[in-house]
MARTI-214589 format. One record per residue: residue number from 1; residue in three letters; chain; x, y, z of N, C-alpha, C, CB in turn. Coordinates in pm, 1 decimal. Glycine has a CB too. Layout:
N
{resi NUM | resn ALA | chain A | n.x X | n.y Y | n.z Z | ca.x X | ca.y Y | ca.z Z | c.x X | c.y Y | c.z Z | cb.x X | cb.y Y | cb.z Z}
...
// end
This chain:
71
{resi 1 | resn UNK | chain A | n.x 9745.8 | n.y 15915.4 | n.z 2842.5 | ca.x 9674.7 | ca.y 15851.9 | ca.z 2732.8 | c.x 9558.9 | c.y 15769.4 | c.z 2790.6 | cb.x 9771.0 | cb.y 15762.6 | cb.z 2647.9}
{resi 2 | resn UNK | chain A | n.x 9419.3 | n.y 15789.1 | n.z 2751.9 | ca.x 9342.0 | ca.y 15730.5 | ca.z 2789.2 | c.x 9296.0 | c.y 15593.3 | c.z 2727.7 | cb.x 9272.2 | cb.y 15809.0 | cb.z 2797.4}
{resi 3 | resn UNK | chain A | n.x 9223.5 | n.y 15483.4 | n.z 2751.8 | ca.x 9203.2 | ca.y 15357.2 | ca.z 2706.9 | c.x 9129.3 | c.y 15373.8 | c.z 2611.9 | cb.x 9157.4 | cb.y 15268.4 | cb.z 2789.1}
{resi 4 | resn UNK | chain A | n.x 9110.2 | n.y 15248.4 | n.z 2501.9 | ca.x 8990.7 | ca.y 15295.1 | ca.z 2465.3 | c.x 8875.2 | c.y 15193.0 | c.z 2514.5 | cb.x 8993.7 | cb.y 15317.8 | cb.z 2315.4}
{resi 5 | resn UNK | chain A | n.x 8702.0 | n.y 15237.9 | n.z 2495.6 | ca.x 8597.4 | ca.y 15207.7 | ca.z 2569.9 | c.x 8586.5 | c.y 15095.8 | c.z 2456.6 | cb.x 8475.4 | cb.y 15324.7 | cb.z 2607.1}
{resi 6 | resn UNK | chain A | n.x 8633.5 | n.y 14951.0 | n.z 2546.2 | ca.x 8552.4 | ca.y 14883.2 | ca.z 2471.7 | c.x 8416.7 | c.y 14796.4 | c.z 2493.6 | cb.x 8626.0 | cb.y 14822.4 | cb.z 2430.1}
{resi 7 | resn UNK | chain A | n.x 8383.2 | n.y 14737.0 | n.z 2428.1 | ca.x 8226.4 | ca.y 14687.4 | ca.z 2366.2 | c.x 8222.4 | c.y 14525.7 | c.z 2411.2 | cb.x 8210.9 | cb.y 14704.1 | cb.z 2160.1}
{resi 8 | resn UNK | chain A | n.x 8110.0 | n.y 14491.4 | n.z 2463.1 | ca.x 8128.2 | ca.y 14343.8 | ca.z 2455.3 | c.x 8045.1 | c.y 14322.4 | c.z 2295.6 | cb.x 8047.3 | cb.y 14250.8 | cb.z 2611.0}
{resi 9 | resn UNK | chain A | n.x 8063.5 | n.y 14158.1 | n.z 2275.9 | ca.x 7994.6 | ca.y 14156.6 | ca.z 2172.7 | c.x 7825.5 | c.y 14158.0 | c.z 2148.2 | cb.x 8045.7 | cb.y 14063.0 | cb.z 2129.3}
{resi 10 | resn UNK | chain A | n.x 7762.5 | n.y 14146.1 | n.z 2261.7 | ca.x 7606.8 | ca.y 14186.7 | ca.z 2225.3 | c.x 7596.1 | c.y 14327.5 | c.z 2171.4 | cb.x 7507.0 | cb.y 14180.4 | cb.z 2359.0}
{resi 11 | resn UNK | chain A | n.x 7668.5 | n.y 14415.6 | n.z 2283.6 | ca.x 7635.8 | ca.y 14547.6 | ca.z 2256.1 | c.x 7686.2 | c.y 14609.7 | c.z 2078.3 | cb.x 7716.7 | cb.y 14631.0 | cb.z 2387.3}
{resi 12 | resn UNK | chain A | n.x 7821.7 | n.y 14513.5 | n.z 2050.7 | ca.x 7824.4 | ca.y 14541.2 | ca.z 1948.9 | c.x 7716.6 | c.y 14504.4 | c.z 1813.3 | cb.x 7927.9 | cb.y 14510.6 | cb.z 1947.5}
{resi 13 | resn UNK | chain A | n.x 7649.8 | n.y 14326.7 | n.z 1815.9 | ca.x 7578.6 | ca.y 14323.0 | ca.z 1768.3 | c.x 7437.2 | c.y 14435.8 | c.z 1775.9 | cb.x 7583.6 | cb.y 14217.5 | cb.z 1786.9}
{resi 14 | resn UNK | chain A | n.x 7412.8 | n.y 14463.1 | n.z 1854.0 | ca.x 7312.3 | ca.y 14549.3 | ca.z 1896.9 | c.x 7322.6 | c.y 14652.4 | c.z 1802.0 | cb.x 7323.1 | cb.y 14595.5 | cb.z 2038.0}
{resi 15 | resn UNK | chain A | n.x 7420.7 | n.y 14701.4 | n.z 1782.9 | ca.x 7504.1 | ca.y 14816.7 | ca.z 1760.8 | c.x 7488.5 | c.y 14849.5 | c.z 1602.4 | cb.x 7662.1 | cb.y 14785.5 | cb.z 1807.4}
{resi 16 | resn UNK | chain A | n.x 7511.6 | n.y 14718.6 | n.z 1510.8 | ca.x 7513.3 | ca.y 14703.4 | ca.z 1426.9 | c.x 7343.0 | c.y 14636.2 | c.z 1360.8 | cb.x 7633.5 | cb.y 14647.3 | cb.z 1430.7}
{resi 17 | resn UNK | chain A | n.x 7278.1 | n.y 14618.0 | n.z 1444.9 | ca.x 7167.4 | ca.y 14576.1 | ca.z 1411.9 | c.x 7063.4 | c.y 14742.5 | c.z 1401.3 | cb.x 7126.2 | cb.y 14449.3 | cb.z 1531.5}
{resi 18 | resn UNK | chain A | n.x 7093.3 | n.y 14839.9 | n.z 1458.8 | ca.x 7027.8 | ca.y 14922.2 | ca.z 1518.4 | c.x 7082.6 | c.y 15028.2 | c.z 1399.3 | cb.x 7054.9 | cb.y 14938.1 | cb.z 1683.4}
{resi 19 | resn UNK | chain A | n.x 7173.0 | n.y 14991.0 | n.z 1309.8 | ca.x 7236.5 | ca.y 15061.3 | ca.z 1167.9 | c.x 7207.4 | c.y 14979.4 | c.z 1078.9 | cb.x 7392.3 | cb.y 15088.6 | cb.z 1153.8}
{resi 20 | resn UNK | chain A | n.x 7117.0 | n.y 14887.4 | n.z 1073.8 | ca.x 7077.6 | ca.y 14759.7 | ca.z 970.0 | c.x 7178.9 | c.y 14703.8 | c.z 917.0 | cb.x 6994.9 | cb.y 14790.8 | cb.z 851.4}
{resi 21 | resn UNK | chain A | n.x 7298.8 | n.y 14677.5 | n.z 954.2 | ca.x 7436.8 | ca.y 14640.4 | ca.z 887.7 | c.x 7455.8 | c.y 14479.0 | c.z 945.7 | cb.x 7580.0 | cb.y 14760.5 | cb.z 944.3}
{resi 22 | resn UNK | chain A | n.x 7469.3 | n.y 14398.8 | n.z 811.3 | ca.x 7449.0 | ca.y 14262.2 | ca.z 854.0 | c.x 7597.6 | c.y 14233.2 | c.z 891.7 | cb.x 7379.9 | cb.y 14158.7 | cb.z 736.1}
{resi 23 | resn UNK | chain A | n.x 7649.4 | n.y 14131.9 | n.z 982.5 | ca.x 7780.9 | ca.y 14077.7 | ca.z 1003.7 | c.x 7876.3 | c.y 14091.8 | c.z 812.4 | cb.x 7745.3 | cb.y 13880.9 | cb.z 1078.3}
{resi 24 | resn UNK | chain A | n.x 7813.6 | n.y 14005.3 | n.z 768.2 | ca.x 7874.9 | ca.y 13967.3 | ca.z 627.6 | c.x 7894.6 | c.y 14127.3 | c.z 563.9 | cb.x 7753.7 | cb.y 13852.6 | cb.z 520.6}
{resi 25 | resn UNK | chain A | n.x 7852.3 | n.y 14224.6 | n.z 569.6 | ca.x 7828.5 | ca.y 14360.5 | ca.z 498.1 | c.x 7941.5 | c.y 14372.0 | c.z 620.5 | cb.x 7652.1 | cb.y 14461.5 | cb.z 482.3}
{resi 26 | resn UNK | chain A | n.x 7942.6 | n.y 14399.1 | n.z 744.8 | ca.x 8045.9 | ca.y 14493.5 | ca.z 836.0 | c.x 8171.9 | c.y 14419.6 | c.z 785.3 | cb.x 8025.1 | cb.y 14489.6 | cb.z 1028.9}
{resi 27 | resn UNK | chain A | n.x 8183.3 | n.y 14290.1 | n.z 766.9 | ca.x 8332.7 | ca.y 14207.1 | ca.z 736.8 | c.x 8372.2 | c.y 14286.9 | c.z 587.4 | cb.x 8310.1 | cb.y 13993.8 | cb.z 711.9}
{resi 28 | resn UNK | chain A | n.x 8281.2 | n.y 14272.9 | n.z 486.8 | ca.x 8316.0 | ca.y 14302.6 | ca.z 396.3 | c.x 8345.6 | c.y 14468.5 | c.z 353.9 | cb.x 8239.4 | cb.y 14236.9 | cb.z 339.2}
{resi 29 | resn UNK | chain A | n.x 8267.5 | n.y 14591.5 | n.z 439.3 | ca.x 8313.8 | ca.y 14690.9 | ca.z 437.6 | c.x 8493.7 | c.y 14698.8 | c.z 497.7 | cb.x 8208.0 | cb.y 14761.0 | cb.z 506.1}
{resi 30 | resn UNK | chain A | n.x 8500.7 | n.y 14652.8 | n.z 576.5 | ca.x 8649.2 | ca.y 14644.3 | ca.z 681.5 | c.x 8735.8 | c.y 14541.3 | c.z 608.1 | cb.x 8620.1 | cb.y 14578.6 | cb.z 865.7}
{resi 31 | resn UNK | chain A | n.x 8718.2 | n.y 14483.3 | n.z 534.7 | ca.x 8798.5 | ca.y 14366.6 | ca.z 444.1 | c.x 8856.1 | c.y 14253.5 | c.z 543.0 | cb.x 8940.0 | cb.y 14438.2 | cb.z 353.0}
{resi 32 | resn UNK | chain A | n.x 8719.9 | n.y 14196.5 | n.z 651.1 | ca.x 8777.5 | ca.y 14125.9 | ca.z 711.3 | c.x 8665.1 | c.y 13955.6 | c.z 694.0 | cb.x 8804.1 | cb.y 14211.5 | cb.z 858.1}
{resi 33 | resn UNK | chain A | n.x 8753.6 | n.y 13835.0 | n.z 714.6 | ca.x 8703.6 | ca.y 13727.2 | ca.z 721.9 | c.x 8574.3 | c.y 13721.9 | c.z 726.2 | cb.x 8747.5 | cb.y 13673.0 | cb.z 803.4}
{resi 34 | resn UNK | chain A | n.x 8458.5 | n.y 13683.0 | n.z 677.6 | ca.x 8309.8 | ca.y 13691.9 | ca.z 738.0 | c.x 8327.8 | c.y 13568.3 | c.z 854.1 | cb.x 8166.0 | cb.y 13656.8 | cb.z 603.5}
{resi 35 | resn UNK | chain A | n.x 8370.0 | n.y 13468.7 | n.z 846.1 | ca.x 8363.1 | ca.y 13356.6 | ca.z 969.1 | c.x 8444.6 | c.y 13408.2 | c.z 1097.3 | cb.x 8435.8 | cb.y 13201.4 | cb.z 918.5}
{resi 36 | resn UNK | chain A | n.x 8528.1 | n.y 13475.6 | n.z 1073.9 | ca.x 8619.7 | ca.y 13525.1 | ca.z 1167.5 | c.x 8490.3 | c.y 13628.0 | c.z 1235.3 | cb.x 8778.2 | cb.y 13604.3 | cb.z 1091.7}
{resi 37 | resn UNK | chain A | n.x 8485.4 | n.y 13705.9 | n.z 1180.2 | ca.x 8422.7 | ca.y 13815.4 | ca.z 1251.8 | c.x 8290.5 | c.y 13701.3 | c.z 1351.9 | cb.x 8347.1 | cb.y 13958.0 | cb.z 1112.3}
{resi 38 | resn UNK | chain A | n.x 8165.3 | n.y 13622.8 | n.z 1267.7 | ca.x 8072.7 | ca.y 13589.1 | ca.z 1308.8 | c.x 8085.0 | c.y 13500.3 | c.z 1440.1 | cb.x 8017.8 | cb.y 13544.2 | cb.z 1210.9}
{resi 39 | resn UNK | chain A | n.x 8269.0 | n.y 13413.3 | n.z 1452.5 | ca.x 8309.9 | ca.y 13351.0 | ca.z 1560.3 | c.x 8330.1 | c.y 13398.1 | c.z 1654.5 | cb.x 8386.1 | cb.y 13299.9 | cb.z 1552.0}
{resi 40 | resn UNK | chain A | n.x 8417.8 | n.y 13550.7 | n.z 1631.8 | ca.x 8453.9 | ca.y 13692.5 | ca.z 1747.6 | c.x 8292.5 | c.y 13701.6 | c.z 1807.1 | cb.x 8518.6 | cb.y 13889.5 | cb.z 1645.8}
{resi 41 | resn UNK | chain A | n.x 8192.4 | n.y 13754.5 | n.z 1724.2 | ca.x 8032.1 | ca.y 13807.6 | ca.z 1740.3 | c.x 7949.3 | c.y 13722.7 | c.z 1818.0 | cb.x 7953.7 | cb.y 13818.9 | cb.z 1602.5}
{resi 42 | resn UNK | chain A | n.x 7984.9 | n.y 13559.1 | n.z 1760.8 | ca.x 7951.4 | ca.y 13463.0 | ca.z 1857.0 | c.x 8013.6 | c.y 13433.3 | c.z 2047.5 | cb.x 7988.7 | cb.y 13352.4 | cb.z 1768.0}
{resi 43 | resn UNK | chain A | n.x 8078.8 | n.y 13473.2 | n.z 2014.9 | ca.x 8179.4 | ca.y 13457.2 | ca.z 2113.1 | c.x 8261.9 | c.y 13297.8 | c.z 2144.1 | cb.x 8103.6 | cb.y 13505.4 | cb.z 2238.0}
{resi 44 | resn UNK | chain A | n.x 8221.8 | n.y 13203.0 | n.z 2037.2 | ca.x 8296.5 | ca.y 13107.4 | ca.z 1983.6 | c.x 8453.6 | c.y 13092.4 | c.z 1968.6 | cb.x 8250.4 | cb.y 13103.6 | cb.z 1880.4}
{resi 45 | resn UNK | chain A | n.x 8499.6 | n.y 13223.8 | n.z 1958.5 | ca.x 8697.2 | ca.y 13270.5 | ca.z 1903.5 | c.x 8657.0 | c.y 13417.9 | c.z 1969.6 | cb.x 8765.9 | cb.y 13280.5 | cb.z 1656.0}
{resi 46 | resn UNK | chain A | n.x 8803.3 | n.y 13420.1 | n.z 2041.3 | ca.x 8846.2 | ca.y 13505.8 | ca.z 2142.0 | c.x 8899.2 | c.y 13623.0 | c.z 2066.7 | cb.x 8948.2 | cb.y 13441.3 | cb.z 2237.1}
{resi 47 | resn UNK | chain A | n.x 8942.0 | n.y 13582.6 | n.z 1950.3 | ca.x 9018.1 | ca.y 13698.1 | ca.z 1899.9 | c.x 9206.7 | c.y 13696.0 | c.z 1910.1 | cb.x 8953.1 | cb.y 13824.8 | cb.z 1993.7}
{resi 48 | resn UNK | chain A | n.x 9221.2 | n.y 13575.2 | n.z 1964.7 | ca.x 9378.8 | ca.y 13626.5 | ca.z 1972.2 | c.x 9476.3 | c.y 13631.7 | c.z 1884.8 | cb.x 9442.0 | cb.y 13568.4 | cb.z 2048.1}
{resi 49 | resn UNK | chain A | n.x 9480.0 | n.y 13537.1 | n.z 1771.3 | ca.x 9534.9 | ca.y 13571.8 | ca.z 1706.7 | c.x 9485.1 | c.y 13544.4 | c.z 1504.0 | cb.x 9644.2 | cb.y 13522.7 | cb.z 1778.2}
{resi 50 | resn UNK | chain A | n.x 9547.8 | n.y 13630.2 | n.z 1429.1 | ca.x 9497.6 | ca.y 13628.9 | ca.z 1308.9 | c.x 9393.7 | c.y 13691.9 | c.z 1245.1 | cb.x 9480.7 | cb.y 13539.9 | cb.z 1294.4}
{resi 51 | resn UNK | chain A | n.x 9320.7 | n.y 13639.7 | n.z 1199.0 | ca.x 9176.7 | ca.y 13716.1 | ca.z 1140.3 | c.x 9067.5 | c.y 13765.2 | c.z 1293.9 | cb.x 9068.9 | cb.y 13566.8 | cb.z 1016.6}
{resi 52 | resn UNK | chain A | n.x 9093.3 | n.y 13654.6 | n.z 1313.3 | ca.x 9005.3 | ca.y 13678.1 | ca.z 1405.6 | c.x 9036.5 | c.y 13785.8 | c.z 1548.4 | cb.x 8976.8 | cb.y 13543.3 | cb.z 1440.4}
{resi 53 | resn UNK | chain A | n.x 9170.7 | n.y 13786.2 | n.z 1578.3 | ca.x 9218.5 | ca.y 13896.7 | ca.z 1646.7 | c.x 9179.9 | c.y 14054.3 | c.z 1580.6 | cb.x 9371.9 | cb.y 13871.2 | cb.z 1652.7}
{resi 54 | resn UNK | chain A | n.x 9213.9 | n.y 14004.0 | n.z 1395.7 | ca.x 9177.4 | ca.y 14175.6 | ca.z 1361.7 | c.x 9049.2 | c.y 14202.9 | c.z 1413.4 | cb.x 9169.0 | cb.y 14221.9 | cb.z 1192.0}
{resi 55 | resn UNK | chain A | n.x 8972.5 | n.y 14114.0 | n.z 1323.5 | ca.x 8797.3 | ca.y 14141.7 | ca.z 1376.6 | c.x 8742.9 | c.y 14218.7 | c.z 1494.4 | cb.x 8731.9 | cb.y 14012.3 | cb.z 1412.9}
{resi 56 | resn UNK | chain A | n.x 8814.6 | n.y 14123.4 | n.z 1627.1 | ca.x 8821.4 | ca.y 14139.3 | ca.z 1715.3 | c.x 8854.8 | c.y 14356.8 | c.z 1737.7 | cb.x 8916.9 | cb.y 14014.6 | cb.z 1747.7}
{resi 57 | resn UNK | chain A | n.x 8955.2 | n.y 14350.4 | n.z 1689.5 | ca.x 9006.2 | ca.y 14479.5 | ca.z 1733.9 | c.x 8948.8 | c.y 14581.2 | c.z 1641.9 | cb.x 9161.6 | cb.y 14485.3 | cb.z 1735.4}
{resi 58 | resn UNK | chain A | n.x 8878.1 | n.y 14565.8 | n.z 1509.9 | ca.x 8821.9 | ca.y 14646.3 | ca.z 1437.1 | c.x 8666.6 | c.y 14675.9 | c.z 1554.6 | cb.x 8806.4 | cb.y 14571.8 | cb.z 1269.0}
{resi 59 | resn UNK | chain A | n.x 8611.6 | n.y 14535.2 | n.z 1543.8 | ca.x 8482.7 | ca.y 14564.5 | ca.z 1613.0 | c.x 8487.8 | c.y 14646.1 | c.z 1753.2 | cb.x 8415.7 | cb.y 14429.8 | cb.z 1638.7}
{resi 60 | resn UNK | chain A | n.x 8631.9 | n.y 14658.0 | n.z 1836.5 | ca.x 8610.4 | ca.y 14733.9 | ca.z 1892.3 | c.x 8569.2 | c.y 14644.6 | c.z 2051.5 | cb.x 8520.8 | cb.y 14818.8 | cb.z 1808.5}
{resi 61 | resn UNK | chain A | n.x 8586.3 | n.y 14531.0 | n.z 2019.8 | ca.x 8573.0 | ca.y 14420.2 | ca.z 2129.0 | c.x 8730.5 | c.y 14380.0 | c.z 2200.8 | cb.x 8501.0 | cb.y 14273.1 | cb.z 2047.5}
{resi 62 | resn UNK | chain A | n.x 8824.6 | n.y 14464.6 | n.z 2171.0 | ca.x 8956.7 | ca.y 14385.0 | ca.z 2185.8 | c.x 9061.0 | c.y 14524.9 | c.z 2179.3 | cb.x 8984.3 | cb.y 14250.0 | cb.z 2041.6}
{resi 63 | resn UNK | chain A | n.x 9127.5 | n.y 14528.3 | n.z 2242.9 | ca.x 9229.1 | ca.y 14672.3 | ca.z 2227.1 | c.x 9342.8 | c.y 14595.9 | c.z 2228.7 | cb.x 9231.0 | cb.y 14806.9 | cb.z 2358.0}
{resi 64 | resn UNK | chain A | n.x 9426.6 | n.y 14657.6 | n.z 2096.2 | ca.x 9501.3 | ca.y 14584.6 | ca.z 2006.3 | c.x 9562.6 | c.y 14653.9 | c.z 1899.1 | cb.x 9428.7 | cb.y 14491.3 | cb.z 1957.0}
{resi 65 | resn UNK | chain A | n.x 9629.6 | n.y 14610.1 | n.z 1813.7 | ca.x 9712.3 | ca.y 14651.0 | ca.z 1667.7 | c.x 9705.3 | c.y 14555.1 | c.z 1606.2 | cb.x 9859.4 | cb.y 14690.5 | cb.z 1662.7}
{resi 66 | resn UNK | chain A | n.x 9669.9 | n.y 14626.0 | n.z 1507.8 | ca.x 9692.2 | ca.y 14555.5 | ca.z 1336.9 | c.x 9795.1 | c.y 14606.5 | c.z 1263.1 | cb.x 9568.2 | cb.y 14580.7 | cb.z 1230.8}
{resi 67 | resn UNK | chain A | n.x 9864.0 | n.y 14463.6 | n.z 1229.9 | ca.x 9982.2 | ca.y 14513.3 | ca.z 1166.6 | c.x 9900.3 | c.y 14551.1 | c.z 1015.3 | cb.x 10123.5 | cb.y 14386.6 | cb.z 1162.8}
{resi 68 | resn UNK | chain A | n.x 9946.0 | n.y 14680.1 | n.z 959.6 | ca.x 9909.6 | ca.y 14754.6 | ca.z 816.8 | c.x 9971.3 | c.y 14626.1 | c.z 746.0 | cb.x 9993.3 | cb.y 14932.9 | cb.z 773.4}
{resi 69 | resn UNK | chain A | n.x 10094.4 | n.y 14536.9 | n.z 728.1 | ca.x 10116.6 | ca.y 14485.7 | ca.z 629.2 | c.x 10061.8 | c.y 14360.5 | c.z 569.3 | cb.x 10213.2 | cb.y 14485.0 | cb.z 637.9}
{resi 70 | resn UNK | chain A | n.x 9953.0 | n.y 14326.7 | n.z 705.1 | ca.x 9903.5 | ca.y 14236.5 | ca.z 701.8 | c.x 9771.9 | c.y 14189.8 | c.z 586.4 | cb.x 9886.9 | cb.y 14241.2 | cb.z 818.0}
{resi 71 | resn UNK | chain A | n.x 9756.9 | n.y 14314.8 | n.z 554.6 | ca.x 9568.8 | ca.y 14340.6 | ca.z 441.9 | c.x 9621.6 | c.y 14268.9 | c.z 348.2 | cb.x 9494.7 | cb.y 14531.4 | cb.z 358.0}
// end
């Protein structure tokens, strides 16, 4: 089983800037926190646990599980 490739957060902002997709629009497509995500993006919150862990692992900055029962 291979890892998956993850992203720091510039490249992700980058990433998302370069698809015109604002932070607040990516949180709200993914049904996640907008402060959570912008703290992960900042690099302000690590991601470990809670909203900000999902964020974290949606954006692809963090290899991880989300518990499904959690939405």
């Amino acid at each position: 089983m291979s890892k998956p490739v993850l992203k720091t957060a510039p490249q992700v902002r980058e990433e998302l800037d370069r698809q015109g997709i604002s932070i607040a629009e990516f949180a709200r497509t993914h049904n996640l926190d907008k402060r959570a995500t912008w703290l992960v993006l900042s690099g302000r919150n690590k991601g470990r646990r809670g909203e900000a862990h999902k964020a974290a692992v949606v954006l692809g900055i963090k290899a991880g599980t989300i518990d499904p029962a959690s939405n």
